[in-house]
C-alpha positions, -999 to +999 in steps of 0.1 A: +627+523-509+622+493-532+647+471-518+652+483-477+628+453-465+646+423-483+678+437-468+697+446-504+699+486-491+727+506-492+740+520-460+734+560-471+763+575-451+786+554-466+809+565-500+788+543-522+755+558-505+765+592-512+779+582-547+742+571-557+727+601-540+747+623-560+739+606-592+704+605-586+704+638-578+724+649-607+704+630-630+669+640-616+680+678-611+705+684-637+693+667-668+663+689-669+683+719-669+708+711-696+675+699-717+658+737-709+691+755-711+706+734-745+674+727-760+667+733-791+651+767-799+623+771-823 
């Protein structure tokens, strides 16, 4: 975590925690797929 030492971290249980989790899990799980799945074939 980039900014947990300088005390800038987001608590991870809270809403906005699990807002950004979700996100960032959506993003680094979900954008991949929609690429593979609506790709374009050749």
């Amino acid at each position: 975590m980039l900014f947990a030492h300088q005390g800038l971290g987001v608590e991870i249980f809270s809403p906005l925690g699990i807002l950004i989790l979700v996100i960032g899990v959506t993003f680094t799980v979900g954008l991949p797929v929609a690429m593979i799945k609506f790709g374009k074939k050749d």
